[in-house]
ROTI-315876 format. One record per residue (C-alpha): residue in three letters; x, y, z. Coordinates in nm, 2 decimals, padded with zeros to 4 digits. Each point is the difference from the previous one (the first is absolute). Example, Ala and Ser with C-alpha at 12.3 -4.5 7.8 and 13.67 -1.06 7.14 Angstrom:
BEGIN
res/x/y/z
ala/01.23/-00.45/00.78
ser/00.14/00.34/-00.07
This chain:
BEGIN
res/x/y/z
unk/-01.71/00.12/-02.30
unk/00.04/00.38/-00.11
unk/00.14/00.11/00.34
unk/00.06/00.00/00.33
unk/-00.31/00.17/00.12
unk/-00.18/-00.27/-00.19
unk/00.21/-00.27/00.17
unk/00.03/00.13/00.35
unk/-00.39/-00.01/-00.06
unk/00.00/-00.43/-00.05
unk/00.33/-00.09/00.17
unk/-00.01/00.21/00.33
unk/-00.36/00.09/00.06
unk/-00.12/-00.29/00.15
unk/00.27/00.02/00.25
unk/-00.03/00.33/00.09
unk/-00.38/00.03/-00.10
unk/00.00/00.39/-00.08
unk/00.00/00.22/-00.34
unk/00.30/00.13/-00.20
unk/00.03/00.38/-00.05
unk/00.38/00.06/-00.10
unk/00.15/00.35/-00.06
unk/00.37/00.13/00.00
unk/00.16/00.32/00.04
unk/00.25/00.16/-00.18
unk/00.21/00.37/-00.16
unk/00.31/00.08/00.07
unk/00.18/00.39/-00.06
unk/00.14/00.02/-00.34
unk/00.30/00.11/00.15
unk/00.08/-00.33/00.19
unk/-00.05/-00.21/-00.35
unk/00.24/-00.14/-00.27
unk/-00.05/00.17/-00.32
unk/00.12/-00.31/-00.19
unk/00.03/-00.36/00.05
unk/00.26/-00.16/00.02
unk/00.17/-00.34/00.01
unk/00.37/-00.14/00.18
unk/00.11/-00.27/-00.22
unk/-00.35/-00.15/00.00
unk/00.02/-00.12/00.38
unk/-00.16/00.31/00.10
unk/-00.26/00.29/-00.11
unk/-00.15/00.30/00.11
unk/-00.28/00.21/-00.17
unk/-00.15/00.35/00.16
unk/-00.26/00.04/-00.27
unk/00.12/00.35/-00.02
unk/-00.07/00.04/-00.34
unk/-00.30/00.05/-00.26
unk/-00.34/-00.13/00.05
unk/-00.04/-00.34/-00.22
unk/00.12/-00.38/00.01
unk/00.33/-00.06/00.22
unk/00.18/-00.03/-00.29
unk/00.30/-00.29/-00.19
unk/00.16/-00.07/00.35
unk/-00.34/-00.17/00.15
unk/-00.25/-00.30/-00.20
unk/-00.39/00.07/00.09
unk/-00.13/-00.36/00.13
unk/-00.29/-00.19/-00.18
unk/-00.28/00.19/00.22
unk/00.09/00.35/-00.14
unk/00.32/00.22/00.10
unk/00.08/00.29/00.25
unk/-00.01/00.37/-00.12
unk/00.22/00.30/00.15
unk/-00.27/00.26/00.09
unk/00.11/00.30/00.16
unk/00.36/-00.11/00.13
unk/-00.12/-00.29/00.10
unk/-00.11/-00.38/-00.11
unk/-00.37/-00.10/-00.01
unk/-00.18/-00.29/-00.10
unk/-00.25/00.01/-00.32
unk/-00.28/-00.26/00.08
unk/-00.30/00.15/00.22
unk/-00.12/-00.33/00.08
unk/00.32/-00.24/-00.09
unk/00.33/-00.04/00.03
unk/00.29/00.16/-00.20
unk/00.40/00.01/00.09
unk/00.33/00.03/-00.16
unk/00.35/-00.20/00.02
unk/00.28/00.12/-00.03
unk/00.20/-00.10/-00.35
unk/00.36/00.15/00.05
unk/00.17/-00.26/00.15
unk/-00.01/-00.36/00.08
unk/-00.04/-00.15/00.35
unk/00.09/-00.24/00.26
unk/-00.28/-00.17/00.21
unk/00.09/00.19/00.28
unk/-00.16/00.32/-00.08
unk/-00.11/00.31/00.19
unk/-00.30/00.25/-00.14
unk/-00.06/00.35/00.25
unk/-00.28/00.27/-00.13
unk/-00.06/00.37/00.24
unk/-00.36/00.04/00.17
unk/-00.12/00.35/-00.10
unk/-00.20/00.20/00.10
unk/-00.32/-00.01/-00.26
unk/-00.29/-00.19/00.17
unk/-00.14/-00.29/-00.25
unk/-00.35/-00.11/00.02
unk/-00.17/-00.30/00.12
unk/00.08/-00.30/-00.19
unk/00.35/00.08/-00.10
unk/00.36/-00.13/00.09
unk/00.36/-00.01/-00.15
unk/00.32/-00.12/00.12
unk/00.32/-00.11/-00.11
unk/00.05/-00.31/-00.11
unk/00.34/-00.28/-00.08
unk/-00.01/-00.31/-00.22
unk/-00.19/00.16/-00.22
unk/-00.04/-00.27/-00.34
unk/-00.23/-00.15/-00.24
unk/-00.15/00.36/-00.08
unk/-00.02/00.10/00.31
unk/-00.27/-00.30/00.07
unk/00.24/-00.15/00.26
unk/00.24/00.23/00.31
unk/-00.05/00.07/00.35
unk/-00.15/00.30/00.08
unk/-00.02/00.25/00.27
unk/-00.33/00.22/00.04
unk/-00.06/00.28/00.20
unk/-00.41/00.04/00.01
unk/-00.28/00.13/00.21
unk/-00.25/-00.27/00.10
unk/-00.31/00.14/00.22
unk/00.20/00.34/00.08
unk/00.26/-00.25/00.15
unk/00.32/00.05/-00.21
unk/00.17/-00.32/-00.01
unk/00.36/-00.18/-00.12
unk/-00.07/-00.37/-00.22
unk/00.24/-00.18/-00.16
unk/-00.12/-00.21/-00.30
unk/00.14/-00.29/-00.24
unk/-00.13/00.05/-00.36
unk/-00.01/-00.31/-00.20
unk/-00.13/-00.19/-00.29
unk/-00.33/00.24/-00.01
unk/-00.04/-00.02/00.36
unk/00.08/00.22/00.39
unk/00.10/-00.17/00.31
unk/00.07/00.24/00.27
unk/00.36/-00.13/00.20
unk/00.02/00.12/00.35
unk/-00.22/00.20/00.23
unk/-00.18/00.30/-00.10
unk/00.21/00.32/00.19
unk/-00.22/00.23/00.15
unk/00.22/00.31/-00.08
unk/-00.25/00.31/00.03
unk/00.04/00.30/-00.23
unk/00.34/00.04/-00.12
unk/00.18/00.37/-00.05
unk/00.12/00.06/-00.31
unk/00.38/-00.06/-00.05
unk/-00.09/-00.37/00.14
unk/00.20/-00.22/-00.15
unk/-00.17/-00.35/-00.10
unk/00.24/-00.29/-00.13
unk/-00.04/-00.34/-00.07
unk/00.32/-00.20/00.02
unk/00.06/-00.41/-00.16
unk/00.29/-00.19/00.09
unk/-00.03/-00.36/-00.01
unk/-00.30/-00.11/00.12
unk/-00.08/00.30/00.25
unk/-00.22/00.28/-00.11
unk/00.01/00.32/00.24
unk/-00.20/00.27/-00.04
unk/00.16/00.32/00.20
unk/-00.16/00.32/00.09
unk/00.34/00.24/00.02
unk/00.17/-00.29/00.02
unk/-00.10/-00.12/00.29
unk/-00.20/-00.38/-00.08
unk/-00.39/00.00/00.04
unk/-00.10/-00.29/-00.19
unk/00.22/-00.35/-00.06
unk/-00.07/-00.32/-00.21
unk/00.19/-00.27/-00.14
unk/-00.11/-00.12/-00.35
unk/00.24/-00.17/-00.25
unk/-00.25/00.01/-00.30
unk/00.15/00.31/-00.21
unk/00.30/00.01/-00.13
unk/00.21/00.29/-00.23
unk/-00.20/00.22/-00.16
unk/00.02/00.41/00.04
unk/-00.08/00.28/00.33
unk/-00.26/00.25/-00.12
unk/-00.31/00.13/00.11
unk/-00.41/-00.10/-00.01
unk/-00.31/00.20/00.06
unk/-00.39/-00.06/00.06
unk/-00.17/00.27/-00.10
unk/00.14/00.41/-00.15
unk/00.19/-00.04/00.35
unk/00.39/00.22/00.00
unk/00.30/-00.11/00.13
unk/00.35/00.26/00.01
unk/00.38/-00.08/-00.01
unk/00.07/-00.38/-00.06
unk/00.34/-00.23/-00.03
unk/00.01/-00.33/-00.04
unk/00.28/-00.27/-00.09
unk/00.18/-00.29/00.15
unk/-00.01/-00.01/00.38
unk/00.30/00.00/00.20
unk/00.13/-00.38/00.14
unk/00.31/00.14/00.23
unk/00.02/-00.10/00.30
unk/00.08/00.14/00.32
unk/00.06/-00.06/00.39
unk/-00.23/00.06/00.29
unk/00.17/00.02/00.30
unk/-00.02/00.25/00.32
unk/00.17/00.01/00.38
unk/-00.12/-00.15/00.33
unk/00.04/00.12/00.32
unk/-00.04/-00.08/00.36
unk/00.09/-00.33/-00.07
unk/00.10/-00.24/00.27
unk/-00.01/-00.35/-00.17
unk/-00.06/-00.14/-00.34
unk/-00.33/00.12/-00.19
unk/-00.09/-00.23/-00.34
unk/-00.13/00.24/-00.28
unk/-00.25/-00.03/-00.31
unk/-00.07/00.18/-00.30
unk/-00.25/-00.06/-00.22
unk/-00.09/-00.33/00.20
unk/00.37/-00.22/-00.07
unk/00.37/00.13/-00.01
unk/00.06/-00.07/00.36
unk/00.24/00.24/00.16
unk/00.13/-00.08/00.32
unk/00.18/00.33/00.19
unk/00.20/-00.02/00.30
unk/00.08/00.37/00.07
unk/-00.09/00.34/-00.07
unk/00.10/00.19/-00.30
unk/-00.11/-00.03/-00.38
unk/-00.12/-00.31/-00.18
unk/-00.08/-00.08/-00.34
unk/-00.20/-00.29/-00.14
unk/00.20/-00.29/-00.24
unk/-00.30/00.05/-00.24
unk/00.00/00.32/-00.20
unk/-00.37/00.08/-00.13
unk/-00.09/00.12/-00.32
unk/-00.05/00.37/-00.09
unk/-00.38/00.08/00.03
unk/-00.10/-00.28/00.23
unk/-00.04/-00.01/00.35
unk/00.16/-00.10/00.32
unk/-00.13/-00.08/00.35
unk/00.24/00.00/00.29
unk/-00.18/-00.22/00.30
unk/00.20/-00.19/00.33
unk/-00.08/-00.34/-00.01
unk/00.17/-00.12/00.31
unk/00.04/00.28/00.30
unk/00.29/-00.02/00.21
unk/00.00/-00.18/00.34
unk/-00.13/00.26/00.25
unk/-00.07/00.28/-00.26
unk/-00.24/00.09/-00.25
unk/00.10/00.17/-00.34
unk/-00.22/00.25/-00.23
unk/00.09/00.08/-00.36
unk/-00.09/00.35/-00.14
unk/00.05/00.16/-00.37
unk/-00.01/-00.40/-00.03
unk/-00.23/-00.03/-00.35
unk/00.01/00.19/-00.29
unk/00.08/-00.04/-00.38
unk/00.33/00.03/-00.13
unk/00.12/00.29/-00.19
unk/00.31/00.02/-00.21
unk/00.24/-00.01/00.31
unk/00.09/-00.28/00.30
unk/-00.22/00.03/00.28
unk/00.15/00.10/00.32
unk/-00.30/00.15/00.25
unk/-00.15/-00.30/00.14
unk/00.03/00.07/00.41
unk/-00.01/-00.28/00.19
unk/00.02/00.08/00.43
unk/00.01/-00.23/00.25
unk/-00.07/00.02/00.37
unk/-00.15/-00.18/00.32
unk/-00.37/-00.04/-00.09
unk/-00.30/00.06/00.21
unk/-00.08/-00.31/00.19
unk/-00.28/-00.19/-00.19
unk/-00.25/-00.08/00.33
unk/-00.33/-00.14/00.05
unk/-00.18/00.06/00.30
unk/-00.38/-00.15/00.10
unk/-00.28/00.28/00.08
unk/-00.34/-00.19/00.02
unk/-00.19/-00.28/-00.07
unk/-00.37/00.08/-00.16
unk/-00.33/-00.14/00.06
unk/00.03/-00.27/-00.24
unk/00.32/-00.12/00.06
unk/00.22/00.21/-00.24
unk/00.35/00.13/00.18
unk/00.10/00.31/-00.13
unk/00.35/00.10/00.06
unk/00.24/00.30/-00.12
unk/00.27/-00.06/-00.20
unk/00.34/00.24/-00.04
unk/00.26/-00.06/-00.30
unk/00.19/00.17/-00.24
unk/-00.12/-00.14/-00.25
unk/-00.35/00.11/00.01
unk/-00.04/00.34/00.16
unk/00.00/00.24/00.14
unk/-00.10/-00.03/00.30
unk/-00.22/-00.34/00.11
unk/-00.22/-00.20/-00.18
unk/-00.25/-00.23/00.13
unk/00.00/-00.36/-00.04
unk/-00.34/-00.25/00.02
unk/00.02/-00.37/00.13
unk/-00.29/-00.23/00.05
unk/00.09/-00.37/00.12
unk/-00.21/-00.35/00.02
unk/-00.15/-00.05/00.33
unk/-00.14/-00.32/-00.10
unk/00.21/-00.14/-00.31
unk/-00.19/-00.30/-00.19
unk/00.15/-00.31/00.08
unk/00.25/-00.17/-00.16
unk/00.09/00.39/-00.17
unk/00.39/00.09/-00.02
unk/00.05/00.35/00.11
unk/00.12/00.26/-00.22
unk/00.02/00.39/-00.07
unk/-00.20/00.21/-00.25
unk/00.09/00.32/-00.08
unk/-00.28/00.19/-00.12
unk/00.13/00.32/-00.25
unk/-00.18/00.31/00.01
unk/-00.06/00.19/-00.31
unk/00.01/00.35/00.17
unk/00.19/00.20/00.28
unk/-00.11/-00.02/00.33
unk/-00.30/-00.12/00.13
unk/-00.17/00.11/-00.30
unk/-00.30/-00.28/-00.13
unk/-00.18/00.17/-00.26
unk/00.13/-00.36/-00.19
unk/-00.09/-00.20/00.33
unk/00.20/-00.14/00.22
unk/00.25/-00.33/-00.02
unk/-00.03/-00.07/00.32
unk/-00.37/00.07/00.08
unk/-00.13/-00.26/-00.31
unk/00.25/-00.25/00.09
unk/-00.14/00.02/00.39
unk/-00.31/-00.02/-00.16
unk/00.04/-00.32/-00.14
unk/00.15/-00.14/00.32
unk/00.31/-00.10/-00.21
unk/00.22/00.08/00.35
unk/-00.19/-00.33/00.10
unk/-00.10/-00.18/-00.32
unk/00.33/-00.01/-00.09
unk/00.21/00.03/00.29
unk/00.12/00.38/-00.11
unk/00.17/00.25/00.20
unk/-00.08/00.32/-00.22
unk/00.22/00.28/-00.04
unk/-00.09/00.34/-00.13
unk/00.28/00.28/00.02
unk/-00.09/00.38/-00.14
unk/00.21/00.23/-00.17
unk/00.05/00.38/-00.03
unk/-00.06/00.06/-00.39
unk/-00.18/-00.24/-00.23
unk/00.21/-00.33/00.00
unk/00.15/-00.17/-00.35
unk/00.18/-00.23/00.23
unk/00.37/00.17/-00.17
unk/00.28/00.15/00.16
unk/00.01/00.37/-00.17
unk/00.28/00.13/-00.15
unk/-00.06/00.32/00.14
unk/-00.13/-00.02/00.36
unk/00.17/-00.16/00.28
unk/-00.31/-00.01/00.18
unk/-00.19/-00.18/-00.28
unk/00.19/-00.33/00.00
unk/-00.35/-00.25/00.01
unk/00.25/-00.31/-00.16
unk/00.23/00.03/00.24
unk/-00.25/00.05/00.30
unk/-00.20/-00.31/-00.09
unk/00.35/-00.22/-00.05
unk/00.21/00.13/00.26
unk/-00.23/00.10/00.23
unk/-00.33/-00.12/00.07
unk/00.05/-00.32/-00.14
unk/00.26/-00.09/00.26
unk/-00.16/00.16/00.28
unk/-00.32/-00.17/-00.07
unk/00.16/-00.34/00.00
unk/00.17/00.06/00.33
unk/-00.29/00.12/00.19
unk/-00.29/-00.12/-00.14
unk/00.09/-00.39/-00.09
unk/-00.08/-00.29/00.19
unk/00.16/-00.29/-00.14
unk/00.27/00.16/-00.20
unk/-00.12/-00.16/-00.31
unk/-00.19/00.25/-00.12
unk/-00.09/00.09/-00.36
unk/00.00/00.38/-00.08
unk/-00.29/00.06/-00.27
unk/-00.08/00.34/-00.19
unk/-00.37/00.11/-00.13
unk/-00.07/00.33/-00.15
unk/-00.17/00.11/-00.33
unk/00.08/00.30/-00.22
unk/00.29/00.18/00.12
unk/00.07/-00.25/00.27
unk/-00.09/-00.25/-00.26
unk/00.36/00.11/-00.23
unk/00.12/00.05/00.35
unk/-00.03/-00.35/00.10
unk/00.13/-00.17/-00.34
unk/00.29/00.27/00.05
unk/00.09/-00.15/00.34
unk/-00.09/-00.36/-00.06
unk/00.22/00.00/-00.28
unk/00.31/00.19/00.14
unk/-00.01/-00.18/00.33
unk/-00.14/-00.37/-00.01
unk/00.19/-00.09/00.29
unk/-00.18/00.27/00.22
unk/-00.34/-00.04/-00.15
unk/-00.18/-00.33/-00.08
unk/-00.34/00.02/-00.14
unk/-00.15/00.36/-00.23
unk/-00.38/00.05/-00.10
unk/00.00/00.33/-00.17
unk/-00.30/00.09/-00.22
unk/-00.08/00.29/-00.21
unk/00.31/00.13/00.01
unk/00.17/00.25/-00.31
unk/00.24/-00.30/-00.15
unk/00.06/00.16/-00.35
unk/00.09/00.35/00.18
unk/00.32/00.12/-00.16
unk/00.08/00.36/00.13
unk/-00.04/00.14/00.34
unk/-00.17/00.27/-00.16
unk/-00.30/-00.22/-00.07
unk/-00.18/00.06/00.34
unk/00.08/00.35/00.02
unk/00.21/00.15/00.32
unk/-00.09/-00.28/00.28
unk/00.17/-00.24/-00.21
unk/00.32/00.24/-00.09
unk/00.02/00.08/00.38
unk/-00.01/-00.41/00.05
unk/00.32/-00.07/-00.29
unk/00.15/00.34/00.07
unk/00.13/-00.05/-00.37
unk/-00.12/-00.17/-00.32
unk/00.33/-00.14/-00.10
unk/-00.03/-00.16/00.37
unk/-00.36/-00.16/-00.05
unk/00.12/-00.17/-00.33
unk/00.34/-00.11/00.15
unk/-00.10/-00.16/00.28
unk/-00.43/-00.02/00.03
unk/-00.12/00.00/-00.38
unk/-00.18/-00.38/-00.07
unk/00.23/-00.05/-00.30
unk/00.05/-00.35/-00.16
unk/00.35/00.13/00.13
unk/-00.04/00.04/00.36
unk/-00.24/-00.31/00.01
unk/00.24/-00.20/-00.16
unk/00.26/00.12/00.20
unk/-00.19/-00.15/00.33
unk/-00.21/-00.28/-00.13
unk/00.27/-00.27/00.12
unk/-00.19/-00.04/00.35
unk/-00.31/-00.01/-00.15
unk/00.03/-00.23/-00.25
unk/-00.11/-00.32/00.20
unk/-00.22/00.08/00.23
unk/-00.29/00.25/-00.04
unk/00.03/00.26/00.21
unk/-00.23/00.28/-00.15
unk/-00.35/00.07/-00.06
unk/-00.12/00.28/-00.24
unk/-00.32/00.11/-00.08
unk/-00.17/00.32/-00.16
unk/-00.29/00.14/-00.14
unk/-00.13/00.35/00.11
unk/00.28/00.22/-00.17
unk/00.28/-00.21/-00.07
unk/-00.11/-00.33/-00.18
unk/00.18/00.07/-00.32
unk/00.35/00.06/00.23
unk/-00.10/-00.31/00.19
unk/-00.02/-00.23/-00.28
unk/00.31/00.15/-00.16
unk/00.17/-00.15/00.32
unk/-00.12/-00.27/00.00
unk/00.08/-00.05/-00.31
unk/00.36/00.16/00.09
unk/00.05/-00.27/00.30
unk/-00.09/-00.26/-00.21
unk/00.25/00.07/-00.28
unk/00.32/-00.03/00.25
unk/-00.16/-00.28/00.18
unk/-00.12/00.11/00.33
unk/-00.30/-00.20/00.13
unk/-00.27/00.17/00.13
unk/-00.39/00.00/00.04
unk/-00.23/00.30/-00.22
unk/-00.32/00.07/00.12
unk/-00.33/-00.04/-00.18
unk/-00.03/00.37/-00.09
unk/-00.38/00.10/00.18
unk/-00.15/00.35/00.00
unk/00.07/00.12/00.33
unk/00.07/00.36/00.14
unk/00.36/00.15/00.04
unk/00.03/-00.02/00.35
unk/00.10/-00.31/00.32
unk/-00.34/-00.05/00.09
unk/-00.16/-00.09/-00.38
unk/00.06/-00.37/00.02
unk/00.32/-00.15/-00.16
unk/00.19/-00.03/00.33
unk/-00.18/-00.27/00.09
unk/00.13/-00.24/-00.29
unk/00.37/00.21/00.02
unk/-00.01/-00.14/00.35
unk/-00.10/-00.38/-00.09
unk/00.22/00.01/-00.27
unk/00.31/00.09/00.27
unk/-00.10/-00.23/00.20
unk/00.03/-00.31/-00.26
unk/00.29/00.13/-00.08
unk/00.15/-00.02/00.31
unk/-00.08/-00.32/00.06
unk/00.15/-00.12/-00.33
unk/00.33/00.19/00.11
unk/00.00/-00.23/00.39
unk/-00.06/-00.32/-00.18
């Protein structure tokens, strides 16, 4: 494979069924450059390219595709239609490697990309690389794995719009995690163990320029993250990154036992609220510079009362009532219930709670709780069907950043409860989920965290592989509040799956399906699920529209109902 365009072209357009134009910006004033480069005691570099026009010169080896040149104060790639870099020679280096290049301001043409690059080896035919490209006038972030003659792309592809020159773009190995930072904040994370030692440098596709670069062995200290509380009037149990429980009795500062590593990131959540109050972290995520972490705010205080009350009963049976909670504001939301008026015989009742996929009322996708009245399932199945609403588009996550987006804790602590309370009729009750896409990794998100809560998921089509909160643009930020949040405490890794499987190990309780948009993430987990043992049932996958009304909640619903029966016997 000659280079990324080329392999973006086999490996990633089927998924995202579209063209690849790449392009890259880049100059920086003279004035702001290095005029030499120069090495620490070979665990670090830098190079400014200040100097004559030609090859970079003893302190850098050109890989096997062709090397970089300086060209006017700056370093450009040499193949029109290939790839060419450079390595850097003047030192040796730990696996734990960082490589940063400057955006600038020349525009490059269609086609072209460059980046920088760490693990660099074998010629240059294996690293992990960093580009910066234009693809259909929509400048993007990728992260790629270069090895044994072939590209893999790792993470999400980072929607990052035009970048100013001065943008600083670095790509950072320790371990196993690769980050790739746009000044030096993370837009694009993967974990991949496959490259080992090698050198930081810098690759191009394309006569594309890059300015000032540094490169060397990335920083392991570690650090605290800590913060104060107050308005505390009880005992609040705190989180970061999804484990090191903190319990804090009193106002003032705390600090975390675990430090974190330089460069990665931290995300500050509450994991259980004090009796009678409600906590909010702010400044709670972030990545962690040179320097303890002492910002995270976390205030407590009496929370608005969460309160449902009933407004009206439709036509066709559906009671439509409005909820109030802290959790998911402002202001009310409405909530949809339909239950059996004439329940098959012999039919245990339960609850389903049917997940929207947008805010509001909104159906363009259809409606959970229209196609599951449609089917008659409150009767076939003895169902009392929930459908609550939400004010931004739900993920089903308790943001890091807004107190009023806390969907995880809304569907645990709230509804779940008051829906058992009020709505049950033998106190037996199973509490089942069904969603797809977004509600879909919503679903397996809750399932998964709270099997005592929830019983039964069906979630089809539904993002499995996604690996940034970046990857669905803003709704999905908005949703996570942070990225290091998503992949601490939501992200489908063989981690957090393993991490929850025990519940799930003898009984099946989930259903997946997918086929629309998402049957290559849907067979990864099922694949995933089946790897750390947790039964489950996969769907036949059948050519049906994105959307609640296309046909596959039929079979989700058989499929929950079998396995409900299996759980009674």
């Amino acid at each position: 494979m000659n280079s990324v365009r080329a392999s973006r072209g086999r490996l990633i357009f089927s998924r995202y069924i579209r063209v690849v134009a790449v392009c890259c910006c880049i100059s920086i004033p003279l004035i702001s450059l290095p005029q030499v480069a120069s090495a620490d005691s070979g665990s670090s570099a830098s190079d400014g390219f200040g100097r004559a026009d030609g090859s970079l010169g003893p302190n850098w080896t050109d890989i096997g595709d062709g090397g970089l040149v300086i060209s006017s104060h700056a370093v450009a790639g040499t193949r029109a239609s290939g790839n060419s870099g450079d390595m850097w020679a003047a030192g040796s280096f730990t696996s734990d490697q960082f490589s940063q290049v400057a955006v600038t301001s020349a525009q490059l043409s269609g086609g072209q990309w460059i980046g920088p690059a760490v693990r660099m080896q074998s010629g240059g035919a294996d690293g992990y690389v960093g580009i910066y490209y234009w693809d259909n006038g929509s400048p993007e972030l990728m992260l790629f794995e270069r090895h044994g003659g072939g590209w893999a792309q790792l993470g999400s592809t980072y929607n990052s719009g035009p970048l100013a020159a001065g943008t600083q773009l670095e790509l950072v190995a320790v371990g196993n995690r690769l980050s790739f930072l746009e000044n030096g904040v993370q837009v694009i994370s993967a974990v991949d163990g496959t490259l080992s030692g090698g050198a930081p440098g810098i690759m191009a596709y394309g006569t594309g320029q890059a300015g000032v670069w540094s490169g060397g062995n990335a920083g392991v200290s570690s650090y605290s993250v800590g913060g104060s509380v107050s308005g505390l009037a009880g005992s609040v149990v705190l989180q970061d990154n999804g484990g090191d429980d903190l319990t804090v009795s009193g106002n003032g500062s705390f600090t975390f036992a675990t430090a974190v590593a330089g460069g990665a990131g931290y995300a500050v959540t509450v994991k259980t609220q004090p009796s009678g109050q409600a906590c909010t972290v702010s400044a709670g995520s972030g990545t962690v510079a040179a320097a303890n972490v002492t910002s995270v705010a976390v205030s407590c205080g009496t929370p608005p009362p969460f309160s449902v009350s009933y407004v009206s009963t439709d036509s066709t049976g559906v009671q439509t009532y409005s909820v109030t909670s802290p959790d998911n504001g402002p202001g009310p939301q409405a909530m949809r219930v339909l239950t059996p008026t004439h329940p098959a015989a012999g039919m245990a009742h339960n609850f389903i709670i049917a997940l929207p996929v947008q805010p509001g009322l909104n159906s363009s996708f259809g409606d959970g709780l229209n196609t599951l009245q449609a089917l008659d399932a409150q009767d076939q199945y003895n169902l009392t069907i929930i459908e609550p609403t939400f004010s931004i588009d739900p993920w089903y996550a308790d943001s890091s950043t807004d107190q009023n987006v806390q969907y995880e804790s809304f569907m645990t602590q709230e509804l779940a409860p008051w829906i058992k309370q009020n709505l049950a009729t033998t106190g037996n009750e199973q509490v089942w989920l069904i969603g797809f896409s977004k509600s879909g990794i919503g679903g397996q998100d809750l399932i998964l965290k709270h099997p005592s809560l929830f019983t039964l998921a069906a979630s089809w089509d539904f993002p499995a592989d996604m690996s940034s909160d970046s990857a669905f643009g803003a709704d999905a930020e908005a949703g996570y509040g942070a990225n290091v949040n998503f992949q601490a405490n939501y992200e489908l890794t063989s981690a957090f799956v393993h991490s929850h499987s025990a519940p799930f190990q003898s009984s099946n309780r989930i259903w997946i399906g997918g086929y629309s948009l998402y049957q290559a993430d849907d067979t990864d987990y099922d694949a995933l699920l089946t790897s750390e043992g947790v039964a489950h049932t996969t769907e036949l996958p059948q050519g049906v529209a994105h959307t609640w009304d296309s046909g596959w909640v039929p079979q989700a619903l058989a499929a929950l109902y079998q396995d409900s029966l299996k759980l009674n016997s």
